[in-house]
C-alpha positions as CSV (number, residue, x, y, z in Angstrom):
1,X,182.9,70.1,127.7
2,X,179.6,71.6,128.7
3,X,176.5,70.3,127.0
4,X,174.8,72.3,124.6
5,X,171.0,73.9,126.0
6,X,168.5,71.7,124.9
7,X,165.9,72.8,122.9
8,X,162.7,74.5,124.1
9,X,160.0,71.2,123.6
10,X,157.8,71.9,120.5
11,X,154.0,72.1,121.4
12,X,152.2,68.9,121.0
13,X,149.9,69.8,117.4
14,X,147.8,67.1,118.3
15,X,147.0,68.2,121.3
16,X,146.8,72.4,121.1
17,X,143.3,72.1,119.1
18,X,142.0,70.5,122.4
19,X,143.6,72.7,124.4
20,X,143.0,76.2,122.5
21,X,139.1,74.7,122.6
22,X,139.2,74.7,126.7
23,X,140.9,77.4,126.4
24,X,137.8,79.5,124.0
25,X,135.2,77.5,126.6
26,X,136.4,78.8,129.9
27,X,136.4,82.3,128.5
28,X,133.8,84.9,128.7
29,X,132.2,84.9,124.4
30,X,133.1,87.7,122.7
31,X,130.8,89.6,120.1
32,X,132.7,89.4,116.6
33,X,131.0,92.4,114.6
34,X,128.3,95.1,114.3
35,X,128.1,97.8,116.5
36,X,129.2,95.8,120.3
37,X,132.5,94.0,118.2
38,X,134.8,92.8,120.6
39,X,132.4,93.4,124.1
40,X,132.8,90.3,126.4
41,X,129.9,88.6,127.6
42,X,129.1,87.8,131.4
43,X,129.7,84.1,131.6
44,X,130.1,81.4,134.1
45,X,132.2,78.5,133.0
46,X,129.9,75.8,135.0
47,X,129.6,73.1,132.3
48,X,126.0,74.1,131.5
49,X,126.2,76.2,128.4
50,X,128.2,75.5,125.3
51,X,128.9,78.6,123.4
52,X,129.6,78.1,119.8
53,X,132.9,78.3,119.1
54,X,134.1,81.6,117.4
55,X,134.6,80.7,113.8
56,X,131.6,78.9,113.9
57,X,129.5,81.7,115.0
58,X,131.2,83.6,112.4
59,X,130.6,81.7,109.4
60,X,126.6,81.7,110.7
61,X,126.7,85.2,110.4
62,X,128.3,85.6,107.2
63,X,125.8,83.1,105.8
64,X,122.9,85.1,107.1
65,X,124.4,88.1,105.7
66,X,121.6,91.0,105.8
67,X,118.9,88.7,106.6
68,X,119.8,89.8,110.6
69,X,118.9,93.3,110.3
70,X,115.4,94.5,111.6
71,X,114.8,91.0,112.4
72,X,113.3,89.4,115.7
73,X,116.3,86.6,116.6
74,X,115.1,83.8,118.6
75,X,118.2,82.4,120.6
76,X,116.0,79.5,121.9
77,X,118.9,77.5,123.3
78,X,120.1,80.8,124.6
79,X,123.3,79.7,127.2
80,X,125.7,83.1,127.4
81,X,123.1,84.1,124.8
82,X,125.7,84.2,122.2
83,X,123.6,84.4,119.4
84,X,121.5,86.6,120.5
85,X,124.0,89.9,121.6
86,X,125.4,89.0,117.7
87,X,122.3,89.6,116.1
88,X,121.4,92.8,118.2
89,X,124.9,93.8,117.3
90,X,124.2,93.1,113.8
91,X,121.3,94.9,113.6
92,X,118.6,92.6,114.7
93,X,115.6,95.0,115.8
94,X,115.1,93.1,119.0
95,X,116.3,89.5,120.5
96,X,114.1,87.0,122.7
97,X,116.4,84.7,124.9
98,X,115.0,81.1,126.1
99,X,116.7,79.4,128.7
100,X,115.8,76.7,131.1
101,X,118.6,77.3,133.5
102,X,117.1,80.1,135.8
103,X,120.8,81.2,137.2
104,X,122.1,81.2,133.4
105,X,119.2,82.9,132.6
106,X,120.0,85.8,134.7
107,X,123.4,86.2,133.9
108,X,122.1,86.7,130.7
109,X,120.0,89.8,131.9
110,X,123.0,91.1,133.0
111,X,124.8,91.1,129.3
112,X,121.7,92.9,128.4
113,X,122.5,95.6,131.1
114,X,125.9,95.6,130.6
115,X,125.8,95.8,126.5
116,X,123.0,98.4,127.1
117,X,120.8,96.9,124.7
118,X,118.5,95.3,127.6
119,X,115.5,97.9,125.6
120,X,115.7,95.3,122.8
121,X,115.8,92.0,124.8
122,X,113.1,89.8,126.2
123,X,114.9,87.1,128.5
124,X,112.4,84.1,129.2
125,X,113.2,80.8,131.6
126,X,111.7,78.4,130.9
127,X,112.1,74.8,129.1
128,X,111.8,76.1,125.3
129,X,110.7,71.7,123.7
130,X,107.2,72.7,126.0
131,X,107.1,75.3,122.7
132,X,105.1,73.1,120.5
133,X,102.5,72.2,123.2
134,X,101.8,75.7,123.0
135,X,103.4,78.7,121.3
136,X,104.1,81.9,123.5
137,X,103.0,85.2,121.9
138,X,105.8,86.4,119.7
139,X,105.8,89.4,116.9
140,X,104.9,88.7,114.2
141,X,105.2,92.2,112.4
142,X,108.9,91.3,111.5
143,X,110.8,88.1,109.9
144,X,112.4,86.0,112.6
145,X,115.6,84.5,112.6
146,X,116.1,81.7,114.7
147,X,118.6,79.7,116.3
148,X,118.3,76.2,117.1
149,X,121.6,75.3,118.8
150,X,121.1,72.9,121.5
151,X,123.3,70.2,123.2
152,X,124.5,67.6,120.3
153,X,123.8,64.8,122.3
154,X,119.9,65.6,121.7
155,X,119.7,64.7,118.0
156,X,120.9,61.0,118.8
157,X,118.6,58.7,117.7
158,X,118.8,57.2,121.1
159,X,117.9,60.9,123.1
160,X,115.0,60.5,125.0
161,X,114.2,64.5,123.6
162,X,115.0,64.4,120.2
163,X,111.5,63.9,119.4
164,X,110.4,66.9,121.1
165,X,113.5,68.8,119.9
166,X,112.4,68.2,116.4
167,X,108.7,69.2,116.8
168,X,110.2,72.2,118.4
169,X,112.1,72.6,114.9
170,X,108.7,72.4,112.9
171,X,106.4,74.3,115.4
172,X,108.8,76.9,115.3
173,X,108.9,76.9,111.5
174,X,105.5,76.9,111.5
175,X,104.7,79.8,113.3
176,X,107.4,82.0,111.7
177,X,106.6,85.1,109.4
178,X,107.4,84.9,105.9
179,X,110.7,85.8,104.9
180,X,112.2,84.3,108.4
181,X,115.2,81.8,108.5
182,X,115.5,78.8,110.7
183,X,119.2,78.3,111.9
184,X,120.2,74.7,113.7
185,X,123.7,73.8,114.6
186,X,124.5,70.9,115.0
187,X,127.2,67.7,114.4
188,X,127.6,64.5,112.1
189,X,125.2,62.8,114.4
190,X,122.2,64.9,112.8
191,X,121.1,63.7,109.2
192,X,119.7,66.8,107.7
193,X,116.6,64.8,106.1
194,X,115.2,64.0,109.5
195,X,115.1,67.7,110.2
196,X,111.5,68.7,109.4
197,X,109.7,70.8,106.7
198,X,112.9,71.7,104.5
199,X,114.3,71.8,101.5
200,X,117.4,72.4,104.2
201,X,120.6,73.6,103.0
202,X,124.1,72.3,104.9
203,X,127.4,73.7,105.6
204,X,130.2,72.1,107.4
205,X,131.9,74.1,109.2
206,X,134.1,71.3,111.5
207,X,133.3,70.5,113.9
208,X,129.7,71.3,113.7
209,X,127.3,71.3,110.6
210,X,124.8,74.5,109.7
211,X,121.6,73.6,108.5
212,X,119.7,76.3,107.0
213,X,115.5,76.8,106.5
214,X,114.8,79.9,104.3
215,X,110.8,80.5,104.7
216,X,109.0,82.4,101.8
């Protein structure tokens, strides 16, 4: 008697979150909403940026709500410049891209061309923790919102830059219009009362934790 036709394996759960999470890294980021929704980014999958992961991203922007519009975003850890494109899209006026990675930073240029918004973008390379040694010229006719979202592995109490990383923070802060909102990402590794300034406000959103400074 022939043997019945086994069973097609059931997907590992424990291991699809891991592998749907390569999966998002290895692809070019998407926008999620405002005018470029659903336009890929130009992306190279080298190990040197990590874009924030979708829902992530989303939830920032829900939190942020109308603060975006006719705001200057700062994307200081800019990578595929993620952030950034989602604010333009969202109505930011205009976006200013740091990024230390001079190849990364080009590909970034060439979202900008491709998204056509490269009128409303100024793309800088450079190592953004020199900041509070010496602020750049930014406008200051218009609230800023910034995001702070750099490698994890900096706000460990070990990192030999998490000292610069948060007088980057407070510089930043500092500097910012009234009416500007400081954004950091970050994971369980960062305790919210060592960021500086504040009253901060948290929100989870696994696995990374938002951390929000609203200026006056």
């Amino acid at each position: 008697m022939p043997r019945p036709p086994r069973r097609p394996a059931r997907p590992n759960s424990a291991s699809a979150p891991a592998e749907n999470a390569d999966t998002e890294a290895a692809s070019p980021p998407r926008i999620i909403g405002g005018d470029l929704r659903r336009r890929r980014l130009a992306h190279s999958p080298d190990g040197r940026t990590r874009p924030m992961k979708d829902r992530v991203r989303e939830t920032l922007f829900d939190l942020l709500g109308t603060d975006v519009r006719r705001a200057l975003a700062l994307d200081l850890f800019a990578g595929t410049g993620a952030l950034g494109f989602e604010a333009l899209s969202r109505g930011a006026a205009k976006a200013v891209f740091v990024e230390r990675h001079f190849p990364t930073a080009d590909t970034i240029r060439r979202s900008a061309t491709e998204l056509d918004v490269a009128d409303r973008c100024d793309i800088r390379a450079g190592d953004v923790l020199l900041w509070p040694r010496r602020m750049p010229d930014l406008p200051r006719d218009l609230p800023w919102i910034v995001f702070v979202s750099p490698p994890w592995a900096f706000f460990e109490a070990d990192h030999p830059r998490r000292g610069d990383l948060f007088a980057l923070i407070e510089a930043v802060a500092r500097a910012a219009p009234s009416g500007s909102v400081v954004a950091v990402e970050g994971d369980t590794s960062l305790d919210p009362l060592d960021l500086p300034i504040g009253p901060w406000e948290s929100r989870p959103v696994p696995p990374a934790i938002l951390h929000f400074l609203r200026l006056p």
